[in-house]
N, CA and C atoms as a LAMMPS dump frame, in Angstrom:
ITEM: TIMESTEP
0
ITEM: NUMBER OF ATOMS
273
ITEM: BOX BOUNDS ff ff ff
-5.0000000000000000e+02 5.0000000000000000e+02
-5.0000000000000000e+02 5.0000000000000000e+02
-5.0000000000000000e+02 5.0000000000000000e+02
ITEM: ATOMS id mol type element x y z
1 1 1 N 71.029 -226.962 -122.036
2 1 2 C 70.699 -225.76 -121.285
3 1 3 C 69.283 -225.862 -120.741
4 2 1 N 69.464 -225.317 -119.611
5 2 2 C 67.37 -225.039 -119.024
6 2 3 C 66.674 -223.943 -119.704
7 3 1 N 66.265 -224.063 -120.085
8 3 2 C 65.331 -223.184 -120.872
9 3 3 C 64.849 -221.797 -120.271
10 4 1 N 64.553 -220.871 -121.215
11 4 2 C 65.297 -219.266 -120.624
12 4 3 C 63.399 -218.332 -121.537
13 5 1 N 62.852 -217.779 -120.225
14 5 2 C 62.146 -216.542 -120.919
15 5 3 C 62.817 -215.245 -120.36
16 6 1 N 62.374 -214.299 -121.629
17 6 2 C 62.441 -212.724 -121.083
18 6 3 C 61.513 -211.849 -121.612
19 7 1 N 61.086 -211.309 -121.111
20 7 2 C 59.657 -209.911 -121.507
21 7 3 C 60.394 -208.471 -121.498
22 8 1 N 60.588 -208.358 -122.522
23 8 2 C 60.388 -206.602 -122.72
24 8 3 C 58.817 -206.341 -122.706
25 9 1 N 58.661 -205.937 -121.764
26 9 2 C 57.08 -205.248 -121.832
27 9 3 C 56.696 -203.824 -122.446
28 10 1 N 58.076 -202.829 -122.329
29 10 2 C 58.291 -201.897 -122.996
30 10 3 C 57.627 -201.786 -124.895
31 11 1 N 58.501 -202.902 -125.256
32 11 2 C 58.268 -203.06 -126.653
33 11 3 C 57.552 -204.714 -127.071
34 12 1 N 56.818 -204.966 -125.92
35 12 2 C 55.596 -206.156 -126.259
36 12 3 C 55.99 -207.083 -127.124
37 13 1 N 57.808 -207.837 -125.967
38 13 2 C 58.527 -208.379 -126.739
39 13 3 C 58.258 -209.547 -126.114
40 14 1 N 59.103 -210.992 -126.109
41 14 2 C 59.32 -212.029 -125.526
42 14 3 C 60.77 -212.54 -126.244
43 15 1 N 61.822 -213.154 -125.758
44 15 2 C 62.843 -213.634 -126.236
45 15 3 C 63.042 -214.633 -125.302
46 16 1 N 63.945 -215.685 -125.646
47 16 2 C 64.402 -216.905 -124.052
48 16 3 C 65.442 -217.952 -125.552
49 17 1 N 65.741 -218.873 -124.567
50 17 2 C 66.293 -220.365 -125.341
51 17 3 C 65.252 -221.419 -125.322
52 18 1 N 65.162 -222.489 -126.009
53 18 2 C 64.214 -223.243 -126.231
54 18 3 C 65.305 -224.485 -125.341
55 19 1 N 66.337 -224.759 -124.964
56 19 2 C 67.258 -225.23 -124.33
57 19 3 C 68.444 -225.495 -125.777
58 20 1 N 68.185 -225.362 -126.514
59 20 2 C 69.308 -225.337 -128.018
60 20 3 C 69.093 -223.86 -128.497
61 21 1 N 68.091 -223.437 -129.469
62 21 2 C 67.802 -222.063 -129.841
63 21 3 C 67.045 -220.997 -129.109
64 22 1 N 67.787 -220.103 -129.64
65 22 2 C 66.942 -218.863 -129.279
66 22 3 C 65.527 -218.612 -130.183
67 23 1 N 64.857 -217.935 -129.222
68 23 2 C 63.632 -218.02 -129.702
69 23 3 C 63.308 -216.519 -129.547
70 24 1 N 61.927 -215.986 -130.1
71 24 2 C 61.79 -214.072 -130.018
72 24 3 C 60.336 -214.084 -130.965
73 25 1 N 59.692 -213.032 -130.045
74 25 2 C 58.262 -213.046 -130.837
75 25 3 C 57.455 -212.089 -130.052
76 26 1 N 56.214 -211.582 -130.343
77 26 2 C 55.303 -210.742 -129.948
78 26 3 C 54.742 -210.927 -128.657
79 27 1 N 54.661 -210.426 -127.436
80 27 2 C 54.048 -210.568 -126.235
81 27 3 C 52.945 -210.301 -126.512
82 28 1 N 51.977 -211.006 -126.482
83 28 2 C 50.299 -211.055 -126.241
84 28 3 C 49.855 -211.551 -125.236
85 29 1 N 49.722 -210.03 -124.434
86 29 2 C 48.622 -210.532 -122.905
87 29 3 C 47.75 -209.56 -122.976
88 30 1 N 47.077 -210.014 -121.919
89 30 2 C 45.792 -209.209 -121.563
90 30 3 C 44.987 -210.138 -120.145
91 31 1 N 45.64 -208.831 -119.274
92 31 2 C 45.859 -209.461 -117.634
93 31 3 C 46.328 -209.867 -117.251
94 32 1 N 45.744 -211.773 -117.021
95 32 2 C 46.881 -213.189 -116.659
96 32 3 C 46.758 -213.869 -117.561
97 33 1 N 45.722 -213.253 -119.314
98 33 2 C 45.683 -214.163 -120.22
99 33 3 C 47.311 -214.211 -121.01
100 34 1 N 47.75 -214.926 -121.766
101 34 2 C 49.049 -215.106 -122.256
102 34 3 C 48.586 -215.911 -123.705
103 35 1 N 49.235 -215.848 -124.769
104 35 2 C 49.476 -216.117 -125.706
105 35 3 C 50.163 -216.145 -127
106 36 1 N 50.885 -217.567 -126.939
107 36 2 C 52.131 -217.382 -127.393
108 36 3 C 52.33 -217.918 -129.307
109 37 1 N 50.453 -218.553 -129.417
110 37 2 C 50.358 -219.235 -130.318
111 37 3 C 50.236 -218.057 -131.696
112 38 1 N 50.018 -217.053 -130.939
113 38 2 C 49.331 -216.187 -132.44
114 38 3 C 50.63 -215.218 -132.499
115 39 1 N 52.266 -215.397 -131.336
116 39 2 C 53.311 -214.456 -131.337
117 39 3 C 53.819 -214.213 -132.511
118 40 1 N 53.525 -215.07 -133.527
119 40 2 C 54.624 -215.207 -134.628
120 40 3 C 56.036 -215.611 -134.182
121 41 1 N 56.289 -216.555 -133.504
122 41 2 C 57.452 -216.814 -132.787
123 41 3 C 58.552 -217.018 -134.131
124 42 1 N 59.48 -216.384 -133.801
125 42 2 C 60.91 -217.104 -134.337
126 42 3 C 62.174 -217.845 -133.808
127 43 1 N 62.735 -218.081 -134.483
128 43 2 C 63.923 -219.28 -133.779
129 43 3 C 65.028 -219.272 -134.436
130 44 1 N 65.9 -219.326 -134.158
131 44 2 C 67.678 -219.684 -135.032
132 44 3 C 67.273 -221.332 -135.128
133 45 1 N 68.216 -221.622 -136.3
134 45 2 C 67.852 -223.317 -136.284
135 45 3 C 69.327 -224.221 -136.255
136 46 1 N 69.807 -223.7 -135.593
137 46 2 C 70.307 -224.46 -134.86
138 46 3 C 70.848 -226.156 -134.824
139 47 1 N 71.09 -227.372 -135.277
140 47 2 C 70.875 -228.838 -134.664
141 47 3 C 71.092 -228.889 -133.337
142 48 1 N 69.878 -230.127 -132.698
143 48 2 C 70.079 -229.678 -131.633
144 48 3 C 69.433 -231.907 -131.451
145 49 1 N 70.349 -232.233 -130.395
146 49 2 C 70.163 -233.757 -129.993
147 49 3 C 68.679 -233.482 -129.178
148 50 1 N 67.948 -234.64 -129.792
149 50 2 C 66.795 -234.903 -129.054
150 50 3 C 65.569 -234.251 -129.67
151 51 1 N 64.515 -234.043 -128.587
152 51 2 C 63.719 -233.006 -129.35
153 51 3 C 63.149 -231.99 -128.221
154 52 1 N 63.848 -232.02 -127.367
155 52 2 C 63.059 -231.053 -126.525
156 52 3 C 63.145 -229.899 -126.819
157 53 1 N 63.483 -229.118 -127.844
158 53 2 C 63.437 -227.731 -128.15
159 53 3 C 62.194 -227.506 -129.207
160 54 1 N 61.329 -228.728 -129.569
161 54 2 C 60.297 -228.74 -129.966
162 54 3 C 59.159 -228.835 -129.366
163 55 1 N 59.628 -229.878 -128.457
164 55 2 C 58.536 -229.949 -127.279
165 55 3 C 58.59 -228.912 -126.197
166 56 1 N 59.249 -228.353 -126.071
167 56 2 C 59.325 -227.151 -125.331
168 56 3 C 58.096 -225.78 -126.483
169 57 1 N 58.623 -225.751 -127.685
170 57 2 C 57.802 -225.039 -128.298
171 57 3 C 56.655 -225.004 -128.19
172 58 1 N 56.391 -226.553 -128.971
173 58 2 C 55.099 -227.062 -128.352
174 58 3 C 54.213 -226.556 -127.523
175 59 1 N 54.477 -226.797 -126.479
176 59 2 C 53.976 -226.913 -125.15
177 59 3 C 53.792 -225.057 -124.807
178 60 1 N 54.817 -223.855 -125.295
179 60 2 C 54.692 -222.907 -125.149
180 60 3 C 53.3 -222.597 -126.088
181 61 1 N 53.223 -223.142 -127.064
182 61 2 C 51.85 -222.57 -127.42
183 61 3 C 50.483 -223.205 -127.247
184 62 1 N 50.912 -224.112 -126.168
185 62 2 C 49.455 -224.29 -125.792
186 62 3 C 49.024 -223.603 -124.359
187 63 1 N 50.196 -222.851 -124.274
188 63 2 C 49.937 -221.572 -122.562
189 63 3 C 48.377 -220.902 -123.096
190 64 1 N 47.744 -220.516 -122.275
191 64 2 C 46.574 -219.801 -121.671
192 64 3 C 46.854 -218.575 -121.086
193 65 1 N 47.422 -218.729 -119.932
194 65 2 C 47.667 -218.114 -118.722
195 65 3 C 48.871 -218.039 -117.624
196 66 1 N 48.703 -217.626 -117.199
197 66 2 C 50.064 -217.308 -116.015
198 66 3 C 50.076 -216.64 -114.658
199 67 1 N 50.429 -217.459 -113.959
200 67 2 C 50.443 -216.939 -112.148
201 67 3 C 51.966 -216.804 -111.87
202 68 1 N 51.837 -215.965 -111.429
203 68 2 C 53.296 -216.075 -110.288
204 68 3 C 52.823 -215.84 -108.868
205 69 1 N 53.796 -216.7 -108.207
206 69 2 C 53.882 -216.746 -106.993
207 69 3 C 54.292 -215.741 -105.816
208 70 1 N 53.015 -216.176 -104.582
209 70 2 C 53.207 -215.047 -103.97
210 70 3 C 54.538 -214.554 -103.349
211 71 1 N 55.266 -215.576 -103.141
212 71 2 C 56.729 -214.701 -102.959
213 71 3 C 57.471 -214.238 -104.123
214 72 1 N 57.057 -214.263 -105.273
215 72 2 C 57.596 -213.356 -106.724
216 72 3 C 58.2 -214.607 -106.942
217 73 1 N 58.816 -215.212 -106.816
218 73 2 C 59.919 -216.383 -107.445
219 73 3 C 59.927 -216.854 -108.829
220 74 1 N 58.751 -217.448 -108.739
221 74 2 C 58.524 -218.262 -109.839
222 74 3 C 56.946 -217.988 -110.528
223 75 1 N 57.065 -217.813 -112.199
224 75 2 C 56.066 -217.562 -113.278
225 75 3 C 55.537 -219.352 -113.526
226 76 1 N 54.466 -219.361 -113.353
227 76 2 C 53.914 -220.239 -113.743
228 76 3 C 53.388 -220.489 -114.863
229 77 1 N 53.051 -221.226 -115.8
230 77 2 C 52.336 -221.003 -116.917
231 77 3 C 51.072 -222.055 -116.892
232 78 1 N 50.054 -221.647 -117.472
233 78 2 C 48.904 -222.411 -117.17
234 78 3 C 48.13 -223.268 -118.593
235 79 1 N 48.044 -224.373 -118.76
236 79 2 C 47.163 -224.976 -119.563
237 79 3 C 45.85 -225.164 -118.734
238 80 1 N 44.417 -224.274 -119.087
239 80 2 C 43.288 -224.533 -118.227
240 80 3 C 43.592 -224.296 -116.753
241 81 1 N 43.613 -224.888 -115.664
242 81 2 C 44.026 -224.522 -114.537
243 81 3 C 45.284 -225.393 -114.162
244 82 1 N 45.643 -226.39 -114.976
245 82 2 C 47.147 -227.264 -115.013
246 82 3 C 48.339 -226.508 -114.736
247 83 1 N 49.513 -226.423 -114.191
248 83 2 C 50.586 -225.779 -114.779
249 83 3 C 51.591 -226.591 -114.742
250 84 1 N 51.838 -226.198 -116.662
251 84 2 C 52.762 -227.423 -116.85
252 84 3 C 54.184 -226.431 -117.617
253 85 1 N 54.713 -225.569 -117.403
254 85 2 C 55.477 -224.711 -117.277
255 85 3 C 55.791 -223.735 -115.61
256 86 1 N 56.996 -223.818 -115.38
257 86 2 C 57.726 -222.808 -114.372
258 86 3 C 59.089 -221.981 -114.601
259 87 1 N 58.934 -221.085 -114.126
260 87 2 C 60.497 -220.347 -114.184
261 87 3 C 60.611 -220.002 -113.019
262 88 1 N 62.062 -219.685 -112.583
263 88 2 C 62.167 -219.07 -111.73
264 88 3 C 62.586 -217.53 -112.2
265 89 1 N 61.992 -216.71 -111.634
266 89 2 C 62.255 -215.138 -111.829
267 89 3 C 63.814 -214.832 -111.091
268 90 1 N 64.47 -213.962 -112.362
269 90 2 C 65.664 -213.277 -111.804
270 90 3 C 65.234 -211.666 -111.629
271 91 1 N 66.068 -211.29 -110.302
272 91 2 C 66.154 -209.853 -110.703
273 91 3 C 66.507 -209.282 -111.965
């Protein structure tokens, strides 16, 4: 699977797939800062071939920041000014 975020901003949530498990944890922003390292993230555990549902983790907690694009499309995620995360936004 491609890997899946969602924000309840309501209840300063985050949930998505890691591309095997689901994942769910605390939204911590403040502005375009983002941080996913201090969410307390959780996960179903799942087996899952390979390891990209680690390296996907990984990599989510070393986010900073986040742009989206000026036509709305796509959330960027930022290491420093790098971005090494994208989504595309659904309605």
């Amino acid at each position: 699977k491609k890997p899946t975020i969602a924000f309840d901003l309501k209840e300063n949530k985050v949930t998505g797939n890691n591309s095997c498990n689901q994942y769910f944890g605390a939204l911590i922003k403040d502005g375009s800062k983002i941080n996913f390292k201090d969410a307390k993230m959780g996960m179903t555990m799942m087996a899952c071939q390979g390891n990209g549902d680690s390296l996907y983790m990984e990599t989510l907690n070393k986010i900073e920041s986040y742009t989206v694009t000026e036509d709305g499309k796509t959330l960027n995620f930022l290491l420093g000014n790098i971005v090494v995360m994208r989504f595309s936004l659904l309605d």
